[in-house]
C-alpha positions as CSV (number, residue, x, y, z in Angstrom):
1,X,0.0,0.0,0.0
2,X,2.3,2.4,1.0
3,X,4.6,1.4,-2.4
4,X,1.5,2.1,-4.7
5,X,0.8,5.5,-2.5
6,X,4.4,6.6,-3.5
7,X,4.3,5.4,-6.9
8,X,0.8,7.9,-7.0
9,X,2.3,11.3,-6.0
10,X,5.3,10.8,-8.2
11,X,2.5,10.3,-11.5
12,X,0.9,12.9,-10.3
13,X,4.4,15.0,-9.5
14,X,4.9,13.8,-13.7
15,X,1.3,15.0,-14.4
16,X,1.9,18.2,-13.1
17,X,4.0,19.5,-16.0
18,X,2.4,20.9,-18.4
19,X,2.7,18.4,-21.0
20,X,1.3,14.7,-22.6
21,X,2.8,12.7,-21.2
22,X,3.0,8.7,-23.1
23,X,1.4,6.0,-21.7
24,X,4.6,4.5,-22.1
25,X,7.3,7.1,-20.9
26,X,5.1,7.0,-17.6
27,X,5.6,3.4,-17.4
28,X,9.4,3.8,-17.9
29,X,9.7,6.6,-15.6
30,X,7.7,4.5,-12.8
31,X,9.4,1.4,-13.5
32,X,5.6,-0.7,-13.6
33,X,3.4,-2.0,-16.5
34,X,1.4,0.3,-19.0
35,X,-1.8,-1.8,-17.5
36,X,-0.5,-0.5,-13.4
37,X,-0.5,2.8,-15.1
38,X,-3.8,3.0,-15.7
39,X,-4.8,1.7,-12.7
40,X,-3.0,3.9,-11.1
41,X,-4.8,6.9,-13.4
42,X,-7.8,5.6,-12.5
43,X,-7.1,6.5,-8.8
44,X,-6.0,9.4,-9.2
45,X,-9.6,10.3,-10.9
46,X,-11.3,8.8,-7.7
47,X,-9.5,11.1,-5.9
48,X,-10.4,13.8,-7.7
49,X,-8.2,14.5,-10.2
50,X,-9.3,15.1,-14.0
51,X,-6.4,13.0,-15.5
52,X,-7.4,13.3,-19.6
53,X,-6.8,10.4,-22.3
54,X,-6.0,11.0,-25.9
55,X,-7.5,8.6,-27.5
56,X,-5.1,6.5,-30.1
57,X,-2.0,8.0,-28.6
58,X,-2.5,6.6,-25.1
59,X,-1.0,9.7,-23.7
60,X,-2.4,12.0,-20.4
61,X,-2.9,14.7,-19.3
62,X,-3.5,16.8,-16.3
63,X,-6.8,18.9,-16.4
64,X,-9.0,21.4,-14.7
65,X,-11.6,20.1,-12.4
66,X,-14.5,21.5,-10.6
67,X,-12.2,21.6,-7.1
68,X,-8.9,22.7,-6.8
69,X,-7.4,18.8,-5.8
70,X,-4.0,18.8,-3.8
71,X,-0.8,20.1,-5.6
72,X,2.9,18.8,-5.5
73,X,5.4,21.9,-5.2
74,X,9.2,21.4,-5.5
75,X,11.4,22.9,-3.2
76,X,12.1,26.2,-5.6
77,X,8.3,26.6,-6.7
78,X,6.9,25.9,-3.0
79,X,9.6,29.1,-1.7
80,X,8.2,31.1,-4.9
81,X,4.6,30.4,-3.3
82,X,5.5,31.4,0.0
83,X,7.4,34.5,-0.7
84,X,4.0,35.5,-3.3
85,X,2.0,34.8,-0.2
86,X,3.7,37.0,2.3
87,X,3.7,39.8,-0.5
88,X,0.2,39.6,-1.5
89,X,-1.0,39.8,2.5
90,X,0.4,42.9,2.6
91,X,-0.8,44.4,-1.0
92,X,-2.8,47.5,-2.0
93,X,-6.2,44.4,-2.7
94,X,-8.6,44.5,-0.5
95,X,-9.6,41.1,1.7
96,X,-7.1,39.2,-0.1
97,X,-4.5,40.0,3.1
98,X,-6.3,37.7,5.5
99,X,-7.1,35.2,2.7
100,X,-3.3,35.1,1.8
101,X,-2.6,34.5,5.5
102,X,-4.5,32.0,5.7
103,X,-2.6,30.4,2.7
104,X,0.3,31.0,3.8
105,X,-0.2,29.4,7.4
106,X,-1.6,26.6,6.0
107,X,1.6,26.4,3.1
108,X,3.9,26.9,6.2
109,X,2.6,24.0,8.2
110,X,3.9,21.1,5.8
111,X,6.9,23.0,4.4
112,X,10.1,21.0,5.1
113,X,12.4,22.9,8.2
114,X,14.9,23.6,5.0
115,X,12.2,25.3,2.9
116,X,10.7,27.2,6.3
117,X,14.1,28.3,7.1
118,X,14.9,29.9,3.7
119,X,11.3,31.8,4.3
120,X,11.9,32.5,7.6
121,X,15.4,34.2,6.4
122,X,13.6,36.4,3.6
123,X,10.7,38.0,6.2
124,X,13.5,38.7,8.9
125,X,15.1,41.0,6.6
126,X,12.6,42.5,5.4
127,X,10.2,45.6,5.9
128,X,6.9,46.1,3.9
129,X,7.0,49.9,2.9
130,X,2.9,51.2,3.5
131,X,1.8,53.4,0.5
132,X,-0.9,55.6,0.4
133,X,-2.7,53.9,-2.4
134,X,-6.3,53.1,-2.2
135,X,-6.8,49.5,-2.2
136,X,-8.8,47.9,-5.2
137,X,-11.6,45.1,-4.1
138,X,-10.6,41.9,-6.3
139,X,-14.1,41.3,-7.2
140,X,-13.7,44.4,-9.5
141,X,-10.4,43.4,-10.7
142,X,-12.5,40.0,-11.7
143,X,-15.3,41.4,-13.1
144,X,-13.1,43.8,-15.3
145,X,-11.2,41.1,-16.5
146,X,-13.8,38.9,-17.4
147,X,-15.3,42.1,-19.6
148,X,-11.9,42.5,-21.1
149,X,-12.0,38.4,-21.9
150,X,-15.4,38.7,-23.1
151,X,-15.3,42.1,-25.2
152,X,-18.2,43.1,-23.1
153,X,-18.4,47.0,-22.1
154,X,-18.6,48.6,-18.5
155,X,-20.6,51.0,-16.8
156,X,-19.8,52.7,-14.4
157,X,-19.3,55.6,-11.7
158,X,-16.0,57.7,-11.9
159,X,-14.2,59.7,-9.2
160,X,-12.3,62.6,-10.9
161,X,-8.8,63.6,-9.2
162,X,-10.9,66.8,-7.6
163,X,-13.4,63.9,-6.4
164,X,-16.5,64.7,-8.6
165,X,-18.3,61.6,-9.8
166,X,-20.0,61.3,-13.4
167,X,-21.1,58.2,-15.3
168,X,-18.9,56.7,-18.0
169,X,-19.4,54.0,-20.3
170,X,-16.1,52.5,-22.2
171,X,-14.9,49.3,-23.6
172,X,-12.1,47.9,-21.4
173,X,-9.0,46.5,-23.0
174,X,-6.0,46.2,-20.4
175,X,-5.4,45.9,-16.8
176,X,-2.0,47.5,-15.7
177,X,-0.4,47.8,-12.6
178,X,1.8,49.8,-11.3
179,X,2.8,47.8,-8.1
180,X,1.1,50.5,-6.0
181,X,-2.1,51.0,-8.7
182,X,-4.4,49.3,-10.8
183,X,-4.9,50.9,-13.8
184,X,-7.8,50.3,-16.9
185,X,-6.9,51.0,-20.6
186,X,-10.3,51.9,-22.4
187,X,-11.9,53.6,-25.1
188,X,-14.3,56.0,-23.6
189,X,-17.3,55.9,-25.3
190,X,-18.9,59.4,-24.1
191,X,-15.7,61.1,-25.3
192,X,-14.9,59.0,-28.0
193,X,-11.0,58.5,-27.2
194,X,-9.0,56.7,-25.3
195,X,-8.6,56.9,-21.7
196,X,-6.8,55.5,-18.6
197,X,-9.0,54.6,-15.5
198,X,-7.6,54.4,-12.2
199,X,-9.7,51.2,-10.6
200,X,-9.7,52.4,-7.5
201,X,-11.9,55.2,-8.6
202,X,-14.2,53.0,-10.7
203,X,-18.0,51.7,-9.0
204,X,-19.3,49.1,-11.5
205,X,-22.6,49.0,-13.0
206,X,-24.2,45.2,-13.2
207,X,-25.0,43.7,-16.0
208,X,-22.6,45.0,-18.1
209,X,-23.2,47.0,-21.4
210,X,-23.2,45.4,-25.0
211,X,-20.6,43.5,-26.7
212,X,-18.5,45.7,-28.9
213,X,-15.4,44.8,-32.1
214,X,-12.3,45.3,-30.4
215,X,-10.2,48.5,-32.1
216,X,-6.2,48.9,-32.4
217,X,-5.0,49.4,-29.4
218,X,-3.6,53.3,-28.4
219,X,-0.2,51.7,-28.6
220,X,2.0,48.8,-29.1
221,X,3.4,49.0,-25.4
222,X,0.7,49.7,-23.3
223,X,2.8,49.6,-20.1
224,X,4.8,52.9,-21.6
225,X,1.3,54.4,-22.8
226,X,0.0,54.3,-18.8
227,X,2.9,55.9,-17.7
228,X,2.8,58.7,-20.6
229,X,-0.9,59.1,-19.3
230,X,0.1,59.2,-15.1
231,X,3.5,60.4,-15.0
232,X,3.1,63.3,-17.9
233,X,0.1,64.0,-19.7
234,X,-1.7,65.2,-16.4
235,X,0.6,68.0,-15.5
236,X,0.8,71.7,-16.3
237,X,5.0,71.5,-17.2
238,X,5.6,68.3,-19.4
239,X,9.8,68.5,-19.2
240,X,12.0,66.4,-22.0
241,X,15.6,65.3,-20.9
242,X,18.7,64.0,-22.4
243,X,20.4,61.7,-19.3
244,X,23.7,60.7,-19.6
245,X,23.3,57.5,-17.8
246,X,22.1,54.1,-18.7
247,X,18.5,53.9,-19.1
248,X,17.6,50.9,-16.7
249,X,19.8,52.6,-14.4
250,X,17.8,55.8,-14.3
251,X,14.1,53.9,-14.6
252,X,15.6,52.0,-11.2
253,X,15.2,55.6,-10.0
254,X,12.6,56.8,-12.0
255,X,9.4,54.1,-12.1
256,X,7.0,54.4,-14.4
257,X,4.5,56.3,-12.3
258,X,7.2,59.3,-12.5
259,X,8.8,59.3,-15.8
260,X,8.6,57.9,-19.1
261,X,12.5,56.5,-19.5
262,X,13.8,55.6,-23.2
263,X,17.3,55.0,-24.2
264,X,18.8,57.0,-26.7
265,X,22.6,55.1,-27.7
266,X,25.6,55.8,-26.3
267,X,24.9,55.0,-22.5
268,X,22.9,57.9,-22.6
269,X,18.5,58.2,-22.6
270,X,15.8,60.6,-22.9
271,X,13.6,61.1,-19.8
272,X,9.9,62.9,-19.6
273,X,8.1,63.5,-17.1
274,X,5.2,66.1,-15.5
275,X,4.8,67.8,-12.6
276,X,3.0,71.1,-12.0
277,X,6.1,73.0,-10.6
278,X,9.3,74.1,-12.5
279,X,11.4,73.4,-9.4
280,X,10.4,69.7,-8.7
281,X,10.9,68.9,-12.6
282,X,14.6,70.7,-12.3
283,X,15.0,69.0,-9.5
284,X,13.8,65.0,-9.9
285,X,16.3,65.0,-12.5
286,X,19.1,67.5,-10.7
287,X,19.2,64.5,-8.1
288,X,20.0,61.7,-10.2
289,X,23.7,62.5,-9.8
290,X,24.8,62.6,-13.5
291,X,24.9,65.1,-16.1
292,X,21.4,66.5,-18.3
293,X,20.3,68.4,-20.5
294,X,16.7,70.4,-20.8
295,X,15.3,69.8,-23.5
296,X,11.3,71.0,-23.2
297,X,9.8,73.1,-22.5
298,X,10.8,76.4,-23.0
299,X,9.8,78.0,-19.4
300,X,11.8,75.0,-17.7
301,X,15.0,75.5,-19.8
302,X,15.2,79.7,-18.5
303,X,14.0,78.4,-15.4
304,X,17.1,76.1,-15.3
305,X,19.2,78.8,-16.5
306,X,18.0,81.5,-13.4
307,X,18.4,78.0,-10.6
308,X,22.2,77.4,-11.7
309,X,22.4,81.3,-11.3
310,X,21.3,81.3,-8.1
311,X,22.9,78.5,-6.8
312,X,26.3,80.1,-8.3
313,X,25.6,82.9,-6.9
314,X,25.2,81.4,-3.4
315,X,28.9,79.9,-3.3
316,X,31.4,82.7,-2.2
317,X,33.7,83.5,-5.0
318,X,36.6,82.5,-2.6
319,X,35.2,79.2,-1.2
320,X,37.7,76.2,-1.6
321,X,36.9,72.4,-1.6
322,X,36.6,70.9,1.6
323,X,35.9,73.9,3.6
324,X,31.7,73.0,3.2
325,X,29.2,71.2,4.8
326,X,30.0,67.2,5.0
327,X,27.4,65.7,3.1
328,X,25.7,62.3,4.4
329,X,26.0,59.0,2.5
330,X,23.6,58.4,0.3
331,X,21.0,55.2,0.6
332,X,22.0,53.3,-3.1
333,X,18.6,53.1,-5.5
């Protein structure tokens, strides 16, 4: 008995990857008859499991079921579960921290004291950092993406930035988030353009509005065209930079939800970004550490201009190096 139970969670281990597998390369791999392996398939559909047959081939299959039967993790994957777990309890989702808990508890209980351990060492040394993002309820995130899969339209109530609400109707197309935000790509159908929603403003309508032909999409990379929309197109100053540093090593300062980062050759790219002051623009980029240059718009390039004046102007002419104030060390990212 105990034999044929081991012999069971290793098929199953084999069925796990997604993949037919041949009646025979089972048989091989299990070191038993093609006729024990499907008794043993057979057994594993008693207990639940939807174990498909192609018929002619002889091969199987893992499918879906109506439950979620018990899963075989490998070390690597099971570590990968419980480090998603302990992020997702403390994520910007509403209920899906206690639910995650739970998971995780329950994951923890059977882990090996190697796997726990290697866990346990990732938690110790580290510390959640609380935004101030509003959390999104997953049942919207659900019934979004199920109008997304099934090219229905939405309906639904809108919280502006200035917190008026007004009804909108659009065709969803693209969840995107920003690890602090959730954000909707959709053609809005009352202003007949494209628009990006933040979810966390959106109140759904039930049922949803009629199906509708999808249209080309606003852009090729719709990642880049939400951060064009959040990090520039909703300010007053819209400021165009040429940074001479790497361009992943100035987006691993500047996330998306800041600046739009592209590189432009030569270990060098160009940066935009919004804001609705001169002097935070000047200075987001000012504190990257490496040399720029101001590109757009016009008021931000003489605004430049009058800052480095200033600051020039605030060094004595007869100041030497050394003779300033110590500056601290600087945390790296």
């Amino acid at each position: 008995m105990l034999e044929t139970s081991a012999r069971l969670l290793r098929l199953l281990s084999l069925l796990q990857t997604p993949r037919e597998w041949p009646g025979g390369e089972l048989a091989e791999r299990l070191g038993v008859s093609h006729r024990t392996v499907r008794r043993d398939v057979d057994r594993l559909r008693e207990l639940g499991y939807v174990v498909q047959a192609t018929p002619g081939t002889a091969g199987y299959r893992l499918g879906a079921g109506a439950g979620l039967p018990p899963l075989l993790l490998d070390d690597d994957e099971a570590v990968a579960v419980a480090i998603g777990l302990g992020t997702a309890a403390v994520s910007g989702v509403t209920g899906i921290q206690e639910t995650s808990v739970r998971a995780l508890s329950k994951l923890e209980q059977v882990l090996p004291a190697r796997l726990r351990s290697r866990v346990g060492d990732l938690r110790s040394v580290t510390v959640p950092l609380a935004g101030s993002a509003e959390a999104v309820d997953p049942a919207v995130l659900t019934a979004i993406a199920a109008a997304v899969r099934h090219r229905e339209s939405l309906r639904f109530d809108y919280r502006s930035h200035g917190g008026v609400r007004d009804r909108r109707a659009a065709e969803p197309y693209r969840l995107v988030n920003s690890g602090r935000r959730w954000y909707l790509v959709a053609w809005d159908s009352g202003r007949d353009d494209w628009r990006t929603f933040r979810v966390d403003r959106m109140r759904l309508h039930t049922p949803n509005g009629p199906r509708f032909t999808p249209r080309e999409p606003p852009g090729a990379d719709l990642v880049r065209y939400v951060s064009e929309r959040i990090s520039v197109d909703p300010y007053r100053y819209r400021g165009r930079f040429t940074v001479h540093a790497p361009a992943d090593v100035v987006a691993a300062r500047m996330p998306p939800t800041m600046a739009v980062v592209e590189p432009a050759g030569d270990g060098s790219c160009v940066l935009s970004a919004g804001s609705n002051s001169l002097d935070e623009l000047a200075m987001w980029v000012a504190q990257l550490g490496v040399p720029f240059e101001v590109h757009e718009p016009a008021e931000l390039v003489a605004h430049v201009r009058a800052l480095g004046a200033r600051l020039l102007g605030a060094v004595p002419a007869d100041a030497s190096a050394g003779h300033g104030v110590p500056s601290a060390d600087e945390p790296e990212g």
